[in-house]
Chimera marker file (.cmm) of the C-alpha trace (Angstrom):
<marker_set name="trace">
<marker id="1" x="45.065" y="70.059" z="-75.634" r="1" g="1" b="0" radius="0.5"/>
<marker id="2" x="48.966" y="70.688" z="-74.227" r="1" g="1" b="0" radius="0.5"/>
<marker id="3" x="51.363" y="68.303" z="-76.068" r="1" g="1" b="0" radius="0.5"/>
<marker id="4" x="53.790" y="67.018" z="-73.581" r="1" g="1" b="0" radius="0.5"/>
<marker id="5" x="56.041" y="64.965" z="-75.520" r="1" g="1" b="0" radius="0.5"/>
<marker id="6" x="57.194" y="67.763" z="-77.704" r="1" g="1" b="0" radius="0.5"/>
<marker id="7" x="61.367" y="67.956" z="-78.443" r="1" g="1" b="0" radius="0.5"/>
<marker id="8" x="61.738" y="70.771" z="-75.877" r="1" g="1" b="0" radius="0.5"/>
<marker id="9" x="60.197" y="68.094" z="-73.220" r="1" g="1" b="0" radius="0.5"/>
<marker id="10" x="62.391" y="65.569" z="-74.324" r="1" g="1" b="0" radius="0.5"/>
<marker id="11" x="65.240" y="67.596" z="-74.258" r="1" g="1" b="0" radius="0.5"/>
<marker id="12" x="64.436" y="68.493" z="-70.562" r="1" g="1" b="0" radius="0.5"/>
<marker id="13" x="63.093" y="64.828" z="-69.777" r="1" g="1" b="0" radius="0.5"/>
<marker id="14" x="66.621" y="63.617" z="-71.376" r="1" g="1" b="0" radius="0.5"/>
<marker id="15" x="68.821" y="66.514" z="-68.851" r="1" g="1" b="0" radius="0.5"/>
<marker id="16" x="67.247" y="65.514" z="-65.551" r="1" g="1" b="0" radius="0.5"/>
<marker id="17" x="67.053" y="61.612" z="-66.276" r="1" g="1" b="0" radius="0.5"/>
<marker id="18" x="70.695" y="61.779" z="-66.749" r="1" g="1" b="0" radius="0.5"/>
<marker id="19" x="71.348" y="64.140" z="-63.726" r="1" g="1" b="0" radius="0.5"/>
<marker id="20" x="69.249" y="61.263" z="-61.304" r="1" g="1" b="0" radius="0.5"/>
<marker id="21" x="71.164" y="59.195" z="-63.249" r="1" g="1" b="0" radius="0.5"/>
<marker id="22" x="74.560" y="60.294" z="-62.375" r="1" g="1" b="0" radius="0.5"/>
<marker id="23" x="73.355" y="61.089" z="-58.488" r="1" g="1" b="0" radius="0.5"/>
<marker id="24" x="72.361" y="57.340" z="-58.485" r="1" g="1" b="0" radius="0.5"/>
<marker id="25" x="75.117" y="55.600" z="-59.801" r="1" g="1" b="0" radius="0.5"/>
<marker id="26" x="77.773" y="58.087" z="-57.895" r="1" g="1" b="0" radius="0.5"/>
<marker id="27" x="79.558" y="56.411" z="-54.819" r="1" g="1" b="0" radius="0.5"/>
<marker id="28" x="79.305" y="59.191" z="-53.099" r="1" g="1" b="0" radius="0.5"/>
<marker id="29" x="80.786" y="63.112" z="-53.660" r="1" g="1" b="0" radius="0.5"/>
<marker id="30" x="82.090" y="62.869" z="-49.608" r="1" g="1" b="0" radius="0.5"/>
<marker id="31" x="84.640" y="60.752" z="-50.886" r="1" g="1" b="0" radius="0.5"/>
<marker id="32" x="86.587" y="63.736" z="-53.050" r="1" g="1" b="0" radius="0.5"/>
<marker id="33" x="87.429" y="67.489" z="-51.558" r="1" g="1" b="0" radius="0.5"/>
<marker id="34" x="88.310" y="68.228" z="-55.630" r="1" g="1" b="0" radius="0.5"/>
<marker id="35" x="84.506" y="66.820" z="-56.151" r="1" g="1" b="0" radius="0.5"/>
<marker id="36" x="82.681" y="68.579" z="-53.372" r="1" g="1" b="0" radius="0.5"/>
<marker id="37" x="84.885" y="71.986" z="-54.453" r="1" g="1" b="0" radius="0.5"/>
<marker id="38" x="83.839" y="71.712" z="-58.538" r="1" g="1" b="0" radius="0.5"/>
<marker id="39" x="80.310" y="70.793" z="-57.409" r="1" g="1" b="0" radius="0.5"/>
<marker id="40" x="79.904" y="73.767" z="-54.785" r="1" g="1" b="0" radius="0.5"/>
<marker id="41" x="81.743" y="76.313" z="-57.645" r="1" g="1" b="0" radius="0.5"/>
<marker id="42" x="79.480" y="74.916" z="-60.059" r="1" g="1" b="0" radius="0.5"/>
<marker id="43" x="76.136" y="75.694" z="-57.808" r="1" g="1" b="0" radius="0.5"/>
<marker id="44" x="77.497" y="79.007" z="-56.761" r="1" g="1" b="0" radius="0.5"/>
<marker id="45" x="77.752" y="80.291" z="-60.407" r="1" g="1" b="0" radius="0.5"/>
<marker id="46" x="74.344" y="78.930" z="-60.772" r="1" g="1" b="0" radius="0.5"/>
<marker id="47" x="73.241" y="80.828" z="-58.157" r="1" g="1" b="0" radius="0.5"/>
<marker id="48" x="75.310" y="83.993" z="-59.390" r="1" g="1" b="0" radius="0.5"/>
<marker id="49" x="73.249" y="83.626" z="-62.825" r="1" g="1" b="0" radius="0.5"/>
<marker id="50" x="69.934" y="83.476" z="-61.174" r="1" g="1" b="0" radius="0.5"/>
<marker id="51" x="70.214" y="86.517" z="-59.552" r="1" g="1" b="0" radius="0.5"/>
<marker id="52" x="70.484" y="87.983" z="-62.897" r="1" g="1" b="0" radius="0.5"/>
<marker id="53" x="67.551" y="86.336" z="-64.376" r="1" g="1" b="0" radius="0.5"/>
<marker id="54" x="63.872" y="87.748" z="-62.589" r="1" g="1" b="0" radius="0.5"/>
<marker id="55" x="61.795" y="84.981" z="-61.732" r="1" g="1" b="0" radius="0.5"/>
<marker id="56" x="59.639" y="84.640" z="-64.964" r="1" g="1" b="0" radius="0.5"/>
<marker id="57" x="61.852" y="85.671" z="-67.348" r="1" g="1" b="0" radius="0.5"/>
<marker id="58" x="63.200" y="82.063" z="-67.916" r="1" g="1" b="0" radius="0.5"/>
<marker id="59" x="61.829" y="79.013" z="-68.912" r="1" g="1" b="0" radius="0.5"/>
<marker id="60" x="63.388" y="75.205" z="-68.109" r="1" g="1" b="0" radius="0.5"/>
<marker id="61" x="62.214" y="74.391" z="-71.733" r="1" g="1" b="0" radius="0.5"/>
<marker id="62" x="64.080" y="75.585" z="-74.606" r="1" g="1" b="0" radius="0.5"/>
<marker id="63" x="61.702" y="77.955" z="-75.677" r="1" g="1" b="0" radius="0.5"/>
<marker id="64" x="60.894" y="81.930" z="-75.431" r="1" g="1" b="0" radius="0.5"/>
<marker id="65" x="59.051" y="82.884" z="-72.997" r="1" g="1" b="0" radius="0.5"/>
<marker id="66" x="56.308" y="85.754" z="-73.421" r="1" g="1" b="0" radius="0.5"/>
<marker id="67" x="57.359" y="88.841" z="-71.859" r="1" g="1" b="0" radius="0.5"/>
<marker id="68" x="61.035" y="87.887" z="-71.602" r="1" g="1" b="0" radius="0.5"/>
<marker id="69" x="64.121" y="90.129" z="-72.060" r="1" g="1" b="0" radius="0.5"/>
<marker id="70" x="67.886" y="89.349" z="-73.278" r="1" g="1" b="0" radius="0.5"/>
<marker id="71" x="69.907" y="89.292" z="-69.781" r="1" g="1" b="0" radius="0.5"/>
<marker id="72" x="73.160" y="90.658" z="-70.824" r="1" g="1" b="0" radius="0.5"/>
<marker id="73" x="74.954" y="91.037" z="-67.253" r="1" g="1" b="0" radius="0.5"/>
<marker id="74" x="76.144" y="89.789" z="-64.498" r="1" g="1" b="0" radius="0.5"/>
<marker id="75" x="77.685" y="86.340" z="-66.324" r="1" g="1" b="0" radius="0.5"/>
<marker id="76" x="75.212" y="86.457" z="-68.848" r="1" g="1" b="0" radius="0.5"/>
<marker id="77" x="78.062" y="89.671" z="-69.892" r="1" g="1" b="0" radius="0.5"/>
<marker id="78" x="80.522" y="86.884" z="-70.859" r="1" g="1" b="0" radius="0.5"/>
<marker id="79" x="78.288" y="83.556" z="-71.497" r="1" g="1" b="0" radius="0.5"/>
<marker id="80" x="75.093" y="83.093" z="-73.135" r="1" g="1" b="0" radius="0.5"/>
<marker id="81" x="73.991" y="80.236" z="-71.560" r="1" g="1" b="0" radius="0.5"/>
<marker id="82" x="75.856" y="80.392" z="-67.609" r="1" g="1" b="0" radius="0.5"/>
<marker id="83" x="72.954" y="77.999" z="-65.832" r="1" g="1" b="0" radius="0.5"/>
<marker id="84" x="74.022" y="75.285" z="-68.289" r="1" g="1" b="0" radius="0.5"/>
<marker id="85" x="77.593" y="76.211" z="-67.183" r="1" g="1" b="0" radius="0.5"/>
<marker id="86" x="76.847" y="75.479" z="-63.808" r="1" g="1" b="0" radius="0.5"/>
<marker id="87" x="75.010" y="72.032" z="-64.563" r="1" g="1" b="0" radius="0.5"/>
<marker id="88" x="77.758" y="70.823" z="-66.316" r="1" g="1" b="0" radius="0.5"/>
<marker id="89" x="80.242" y="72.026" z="-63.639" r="1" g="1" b="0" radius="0.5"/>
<marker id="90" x="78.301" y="70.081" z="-61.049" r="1" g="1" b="0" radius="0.5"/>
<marker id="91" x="78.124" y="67.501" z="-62.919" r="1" g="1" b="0" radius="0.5"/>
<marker id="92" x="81.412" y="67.414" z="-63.537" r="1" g="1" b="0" radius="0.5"/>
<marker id="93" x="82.059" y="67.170" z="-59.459" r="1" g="1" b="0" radius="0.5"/>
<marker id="94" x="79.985" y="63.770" z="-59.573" r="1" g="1" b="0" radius="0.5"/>
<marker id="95" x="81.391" y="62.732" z="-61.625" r="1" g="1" b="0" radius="0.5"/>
<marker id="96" x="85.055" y="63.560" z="-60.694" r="1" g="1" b="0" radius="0.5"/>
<marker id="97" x="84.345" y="61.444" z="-57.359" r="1" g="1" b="0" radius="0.5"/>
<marker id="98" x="83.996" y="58.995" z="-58.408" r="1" g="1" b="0" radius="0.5"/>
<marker id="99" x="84.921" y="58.266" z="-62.492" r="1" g="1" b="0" radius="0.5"/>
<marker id="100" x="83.777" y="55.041" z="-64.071" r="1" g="1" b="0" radius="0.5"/>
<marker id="101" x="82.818" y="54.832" z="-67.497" r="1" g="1" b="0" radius="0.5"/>
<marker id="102" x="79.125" y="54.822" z="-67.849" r="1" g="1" b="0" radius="0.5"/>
<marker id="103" x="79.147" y="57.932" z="-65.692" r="1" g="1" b="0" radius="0.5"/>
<marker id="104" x="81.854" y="59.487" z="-68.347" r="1" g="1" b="0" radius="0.5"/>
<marker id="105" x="79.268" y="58.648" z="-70.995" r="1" g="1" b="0" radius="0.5"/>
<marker id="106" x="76.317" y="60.245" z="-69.028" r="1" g="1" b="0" radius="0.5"/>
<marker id="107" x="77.757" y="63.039" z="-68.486" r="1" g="1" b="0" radius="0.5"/>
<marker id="108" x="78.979" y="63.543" z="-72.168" r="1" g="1" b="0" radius="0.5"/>
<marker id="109" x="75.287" y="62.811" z="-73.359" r="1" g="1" b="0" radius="0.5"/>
<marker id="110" x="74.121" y="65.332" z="-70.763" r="1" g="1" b="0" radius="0.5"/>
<marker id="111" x="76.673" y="67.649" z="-72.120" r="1" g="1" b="0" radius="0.5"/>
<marker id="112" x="75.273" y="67.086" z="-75.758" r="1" g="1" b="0" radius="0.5"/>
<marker id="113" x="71.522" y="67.796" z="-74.995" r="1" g="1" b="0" radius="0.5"/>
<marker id="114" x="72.604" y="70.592" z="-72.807" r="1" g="1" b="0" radius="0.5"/>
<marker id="115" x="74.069" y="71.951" z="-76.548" r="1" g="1" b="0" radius="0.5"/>
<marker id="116" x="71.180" y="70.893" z="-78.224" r="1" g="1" b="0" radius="0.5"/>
<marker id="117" x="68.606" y="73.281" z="-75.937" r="1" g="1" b="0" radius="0.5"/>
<marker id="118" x="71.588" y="76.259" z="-75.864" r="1" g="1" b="0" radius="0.5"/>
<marker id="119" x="71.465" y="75.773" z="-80.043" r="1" g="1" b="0" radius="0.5"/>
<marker id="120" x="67.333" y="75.738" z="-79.890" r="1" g="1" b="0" radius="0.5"/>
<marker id="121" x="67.274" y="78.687" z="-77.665" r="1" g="1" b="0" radius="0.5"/>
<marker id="122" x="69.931" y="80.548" z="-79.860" r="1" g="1" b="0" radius="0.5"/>
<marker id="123" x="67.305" y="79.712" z="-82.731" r="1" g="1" b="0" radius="0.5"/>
<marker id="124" x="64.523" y="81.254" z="-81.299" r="1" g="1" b="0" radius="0.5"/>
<marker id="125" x="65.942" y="83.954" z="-79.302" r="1" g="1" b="0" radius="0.5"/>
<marker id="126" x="67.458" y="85.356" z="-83.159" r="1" g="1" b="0" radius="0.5"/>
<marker id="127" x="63.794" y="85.819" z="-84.254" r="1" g="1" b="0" radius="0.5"/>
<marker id="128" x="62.825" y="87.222" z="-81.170" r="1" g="1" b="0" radius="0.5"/>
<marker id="129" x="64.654" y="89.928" z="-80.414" r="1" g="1" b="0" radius="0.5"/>
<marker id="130" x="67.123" y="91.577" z="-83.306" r="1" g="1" b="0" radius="0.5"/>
<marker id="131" x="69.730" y="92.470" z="-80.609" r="1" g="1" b="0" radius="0.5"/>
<marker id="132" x="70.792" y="88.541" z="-80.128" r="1" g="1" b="0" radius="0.5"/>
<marker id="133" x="73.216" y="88.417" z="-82.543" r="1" g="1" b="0" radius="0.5"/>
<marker id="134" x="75.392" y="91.073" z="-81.633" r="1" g="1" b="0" radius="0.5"/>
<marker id="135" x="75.288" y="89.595" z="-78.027" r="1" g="1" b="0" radius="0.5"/>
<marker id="136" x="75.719" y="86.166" z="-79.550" r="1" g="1" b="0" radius="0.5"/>
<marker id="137" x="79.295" y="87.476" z="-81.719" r="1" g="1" b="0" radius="0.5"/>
<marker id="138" x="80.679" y="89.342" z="-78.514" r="1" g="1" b="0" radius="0.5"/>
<marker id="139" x="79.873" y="86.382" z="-76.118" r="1" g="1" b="0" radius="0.5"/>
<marker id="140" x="80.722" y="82.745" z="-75.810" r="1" g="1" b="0" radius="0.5"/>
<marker id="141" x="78.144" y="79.526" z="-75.325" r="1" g="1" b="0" radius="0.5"/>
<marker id="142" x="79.787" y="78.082" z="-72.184" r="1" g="1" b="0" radius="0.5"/>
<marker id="143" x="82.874" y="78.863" z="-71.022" r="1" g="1" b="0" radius="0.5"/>
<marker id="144" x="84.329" y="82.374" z="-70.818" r="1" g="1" b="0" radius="0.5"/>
<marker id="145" x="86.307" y="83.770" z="-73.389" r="1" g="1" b="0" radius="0.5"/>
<marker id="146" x="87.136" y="79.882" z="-74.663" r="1" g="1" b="0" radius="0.5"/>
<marker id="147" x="83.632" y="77.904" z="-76.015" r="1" g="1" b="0" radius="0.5"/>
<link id1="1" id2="2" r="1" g="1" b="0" radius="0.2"/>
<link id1="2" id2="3" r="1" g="1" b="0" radius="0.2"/>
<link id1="3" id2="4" r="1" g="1" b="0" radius="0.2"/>
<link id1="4" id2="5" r="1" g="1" b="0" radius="0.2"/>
<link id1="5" id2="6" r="1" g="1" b="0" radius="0.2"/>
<link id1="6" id2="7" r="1" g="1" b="0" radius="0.2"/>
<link id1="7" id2="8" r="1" g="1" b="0" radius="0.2"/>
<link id1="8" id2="9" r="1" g="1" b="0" radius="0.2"/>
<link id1="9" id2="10" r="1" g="1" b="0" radius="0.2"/>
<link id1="10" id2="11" r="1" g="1" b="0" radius="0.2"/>
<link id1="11" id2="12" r="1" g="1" b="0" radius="0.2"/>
<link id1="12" id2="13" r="1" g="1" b="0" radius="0.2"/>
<link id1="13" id2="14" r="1" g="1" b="0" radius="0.2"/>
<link id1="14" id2="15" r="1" g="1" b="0" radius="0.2"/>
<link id1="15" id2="16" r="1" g="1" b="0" radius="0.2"/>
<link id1="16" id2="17" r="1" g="1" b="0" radius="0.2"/>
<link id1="17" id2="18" r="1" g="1" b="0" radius="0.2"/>
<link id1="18" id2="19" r="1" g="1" b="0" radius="0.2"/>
<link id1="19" id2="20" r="1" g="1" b="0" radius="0.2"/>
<link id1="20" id2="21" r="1" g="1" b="0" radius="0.2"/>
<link id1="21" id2="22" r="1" g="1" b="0" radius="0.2"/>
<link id1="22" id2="23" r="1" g="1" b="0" radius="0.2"/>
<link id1="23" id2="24" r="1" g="1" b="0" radius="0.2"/>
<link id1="24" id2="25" r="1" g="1" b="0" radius="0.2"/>
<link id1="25" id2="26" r="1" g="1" b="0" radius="0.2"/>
<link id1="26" id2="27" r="1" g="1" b="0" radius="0.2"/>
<link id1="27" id2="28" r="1" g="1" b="0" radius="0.2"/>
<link id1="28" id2="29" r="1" g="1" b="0" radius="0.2"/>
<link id1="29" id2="30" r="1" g="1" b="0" radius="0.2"/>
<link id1="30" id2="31" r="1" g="1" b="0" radius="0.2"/>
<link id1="31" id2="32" r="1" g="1" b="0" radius="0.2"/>
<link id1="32" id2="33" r="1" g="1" b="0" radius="0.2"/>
<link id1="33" id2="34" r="1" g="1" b="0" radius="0.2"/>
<link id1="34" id2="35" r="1" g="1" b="0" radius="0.2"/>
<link id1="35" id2="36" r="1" g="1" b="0" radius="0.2"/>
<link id1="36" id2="37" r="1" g="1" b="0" radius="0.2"/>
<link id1="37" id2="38" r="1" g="1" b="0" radius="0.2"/>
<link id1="38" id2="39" r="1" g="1" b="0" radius="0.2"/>
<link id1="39" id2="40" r="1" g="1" b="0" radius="0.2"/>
<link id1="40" id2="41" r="1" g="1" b="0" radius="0.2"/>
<link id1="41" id2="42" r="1" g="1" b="0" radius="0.2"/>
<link id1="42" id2="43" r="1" g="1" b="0" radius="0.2"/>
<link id1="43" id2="44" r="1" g="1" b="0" radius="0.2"/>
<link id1="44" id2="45" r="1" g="1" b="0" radius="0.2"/>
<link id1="45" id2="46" r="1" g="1" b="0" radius="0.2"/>
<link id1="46" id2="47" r="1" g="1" b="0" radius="0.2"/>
<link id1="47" id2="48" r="1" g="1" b="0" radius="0.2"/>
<link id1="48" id2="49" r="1" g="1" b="0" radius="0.2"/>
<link id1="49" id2="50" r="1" g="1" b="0" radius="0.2"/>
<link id1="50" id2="51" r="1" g="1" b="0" radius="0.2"/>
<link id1="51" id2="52" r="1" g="1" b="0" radius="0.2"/>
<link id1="52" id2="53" r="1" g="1" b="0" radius="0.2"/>
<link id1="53" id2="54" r="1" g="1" b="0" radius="0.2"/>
<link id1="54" id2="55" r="1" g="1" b="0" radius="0.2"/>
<link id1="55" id2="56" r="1" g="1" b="0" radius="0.2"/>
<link id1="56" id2="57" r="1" g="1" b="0" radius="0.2"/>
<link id1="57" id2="58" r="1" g="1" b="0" radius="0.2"/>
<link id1="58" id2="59" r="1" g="1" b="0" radius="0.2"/>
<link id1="59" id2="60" r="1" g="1" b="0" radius="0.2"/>
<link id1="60" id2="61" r="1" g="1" b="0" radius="0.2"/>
<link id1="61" id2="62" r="1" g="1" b="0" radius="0.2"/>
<link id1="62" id2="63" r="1" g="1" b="0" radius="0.2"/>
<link id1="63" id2="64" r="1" g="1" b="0" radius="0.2"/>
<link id1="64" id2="65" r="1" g="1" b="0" radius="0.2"/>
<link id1="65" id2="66" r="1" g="1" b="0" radius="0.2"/>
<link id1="66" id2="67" r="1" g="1" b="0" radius="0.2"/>
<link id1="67" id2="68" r="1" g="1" b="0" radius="0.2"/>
<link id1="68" id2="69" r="1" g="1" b="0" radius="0.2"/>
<link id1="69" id2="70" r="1" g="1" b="0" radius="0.2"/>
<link id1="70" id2="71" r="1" g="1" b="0" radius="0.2"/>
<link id1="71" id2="72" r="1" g="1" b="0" radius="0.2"/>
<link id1="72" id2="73" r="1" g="1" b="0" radius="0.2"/>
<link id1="73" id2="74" r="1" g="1" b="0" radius="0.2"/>
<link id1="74" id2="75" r="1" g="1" b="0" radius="0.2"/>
<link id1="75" id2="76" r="1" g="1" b="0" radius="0.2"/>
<link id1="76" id2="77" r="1" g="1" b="0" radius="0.2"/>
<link id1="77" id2="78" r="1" g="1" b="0" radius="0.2"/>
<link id1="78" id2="79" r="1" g="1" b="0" radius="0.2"/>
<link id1="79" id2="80" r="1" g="1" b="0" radius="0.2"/>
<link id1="80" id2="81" r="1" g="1" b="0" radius="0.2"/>
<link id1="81" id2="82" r="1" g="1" b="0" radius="0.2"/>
<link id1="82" id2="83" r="1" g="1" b="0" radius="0.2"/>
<link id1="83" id2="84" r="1" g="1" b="0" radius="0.2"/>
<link id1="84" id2="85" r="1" g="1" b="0" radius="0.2"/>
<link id1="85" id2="86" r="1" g="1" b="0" radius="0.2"/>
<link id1="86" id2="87" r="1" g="1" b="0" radius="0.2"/>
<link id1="87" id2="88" r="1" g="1" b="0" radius="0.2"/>
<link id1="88" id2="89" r="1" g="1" b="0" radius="0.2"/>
<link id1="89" id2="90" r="1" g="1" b="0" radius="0.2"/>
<link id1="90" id2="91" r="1" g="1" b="0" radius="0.2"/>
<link id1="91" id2="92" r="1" g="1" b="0" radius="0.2"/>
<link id1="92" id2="93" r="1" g="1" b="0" radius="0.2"/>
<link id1="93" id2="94" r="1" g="1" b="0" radius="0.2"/>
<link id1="94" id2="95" r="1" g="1" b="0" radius="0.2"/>
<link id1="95" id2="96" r="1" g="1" b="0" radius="0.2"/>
<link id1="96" id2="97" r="1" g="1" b="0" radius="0.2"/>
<link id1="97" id2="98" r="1" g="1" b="0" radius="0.2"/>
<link id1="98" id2="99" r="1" g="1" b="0" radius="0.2"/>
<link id1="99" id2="100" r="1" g="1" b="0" radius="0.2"/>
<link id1="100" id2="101" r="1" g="1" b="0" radius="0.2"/>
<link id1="101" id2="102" r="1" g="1" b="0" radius="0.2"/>
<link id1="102" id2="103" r="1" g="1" b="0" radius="0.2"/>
<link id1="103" id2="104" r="1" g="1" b="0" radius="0.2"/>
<link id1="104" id2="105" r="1" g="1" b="0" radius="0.2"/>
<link id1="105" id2="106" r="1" g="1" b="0" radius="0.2"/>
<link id1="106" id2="107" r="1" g="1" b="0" radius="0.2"/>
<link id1="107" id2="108" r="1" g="1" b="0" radius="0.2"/>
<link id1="108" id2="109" r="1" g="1" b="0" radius="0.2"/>
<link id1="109" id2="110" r="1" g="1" b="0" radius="0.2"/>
<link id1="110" id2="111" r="1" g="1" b="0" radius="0.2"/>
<link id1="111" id2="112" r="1" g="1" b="0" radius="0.2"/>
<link id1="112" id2="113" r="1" g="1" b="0" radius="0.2"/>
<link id1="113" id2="114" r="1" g="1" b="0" radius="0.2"/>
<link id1="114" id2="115" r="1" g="1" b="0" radius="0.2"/>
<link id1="115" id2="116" r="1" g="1" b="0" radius="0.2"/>
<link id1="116" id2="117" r="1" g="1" b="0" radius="0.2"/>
<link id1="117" id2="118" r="1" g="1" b="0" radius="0.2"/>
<link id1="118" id2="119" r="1" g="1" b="0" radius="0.2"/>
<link id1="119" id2="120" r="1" g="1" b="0" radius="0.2"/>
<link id1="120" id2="121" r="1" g="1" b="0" radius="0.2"/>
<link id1="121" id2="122" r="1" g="1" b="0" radius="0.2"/>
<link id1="122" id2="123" r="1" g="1" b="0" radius="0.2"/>
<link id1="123" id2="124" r="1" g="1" b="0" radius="0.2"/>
<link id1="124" id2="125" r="1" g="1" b="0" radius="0.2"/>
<link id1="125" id2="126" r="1" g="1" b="0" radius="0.2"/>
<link id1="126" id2="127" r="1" g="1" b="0" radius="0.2"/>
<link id1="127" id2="128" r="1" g="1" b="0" radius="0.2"/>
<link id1="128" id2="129" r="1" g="1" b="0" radius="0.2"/>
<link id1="129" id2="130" r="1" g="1" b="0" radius="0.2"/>
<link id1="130" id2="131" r="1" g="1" b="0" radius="0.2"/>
<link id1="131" id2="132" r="1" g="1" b="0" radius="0.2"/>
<link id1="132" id2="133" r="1" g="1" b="0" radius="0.2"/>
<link id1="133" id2="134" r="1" g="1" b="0" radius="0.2"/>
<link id1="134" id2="135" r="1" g="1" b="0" radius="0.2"/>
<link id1="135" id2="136" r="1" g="1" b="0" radius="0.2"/>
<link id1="136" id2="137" r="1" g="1" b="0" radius="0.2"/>
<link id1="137" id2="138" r="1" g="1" b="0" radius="0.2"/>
<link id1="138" id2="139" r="1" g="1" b="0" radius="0.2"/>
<link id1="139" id2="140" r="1" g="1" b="0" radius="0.2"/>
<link id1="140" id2="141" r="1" g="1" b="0" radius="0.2"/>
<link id1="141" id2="142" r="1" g="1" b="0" radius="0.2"/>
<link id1="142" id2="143" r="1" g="1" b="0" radius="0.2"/>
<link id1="143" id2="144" r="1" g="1" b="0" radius="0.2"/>
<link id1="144" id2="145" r="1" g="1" b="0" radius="0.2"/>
<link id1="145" id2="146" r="1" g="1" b="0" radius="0.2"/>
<link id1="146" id2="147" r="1" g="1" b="0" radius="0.2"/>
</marker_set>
């Protein structure tokens, strides 16, 4: 029997209630050209990562897929984790149209379990393939060359 309340489910359970979250309680992004521009940069690095990633080779989960590779190009060349990047950039756009404070909060707790699944993944990706940790010491977590 499949266990579906596992921590990588919650994790994932945790990121996407707190993404409808933030899409509900926003006023609107229409409101802000900053917000729409941070939110479209944010889904065009997504998209910019996925065409570095072959369908299969990830998982939404934090766990290792079988059959996976280490992507190290494209912006995987600079940032281990670039899809988080580009949640928390869009994100970031919601919330910059419209900032109250329980969207501040959401979108630092979405921030944290976003961490949390980029530390599991590190975790598991050392033991899986020995090459990890030299990609891990010449890249950064989220943001080029800074974090």
């Amino acid at each position: 029997m499949k266990e579906y309340f596992t921590y990588p489910h919650l994790l994932v359970t945790a990121q996407f209630g707190l993404i409808g979250l933030m899409i509900l309680f926003s006023h609107g992004i229409l409101y802000s050209q900053i917000a729409i521009v941070v939110l479209l940069a944010g889904a065009i690095f997504g998209f910019w990562a996925i065409t570095y990633n072959k369908l299969g080779n990830f998982h939404i989960r934090p766990v290792i897929k079988k059959g996976c590779s280490l992507i190290t190009t494209g912006p995987y060349r600079y940032i281990r984790h670039p899809m988080y990047t580009s949640v928390i950039v869009m994100m970031l756009g919601i919330f910059i149209s419209t900032p109250t404070l329980p969207e501040g909060i959401m979108l630092s707790l979405l921030i944290l379990v976003l961490n949390l699944k980029a530390r599991r993944e590190e975790r598991l990706w050392c033991g899986h393939d020995p090459e990890y940790l030299s990609y891990k010491k010449r890249t950064k977590l989220f943001i080029p060359f800074i974090l």
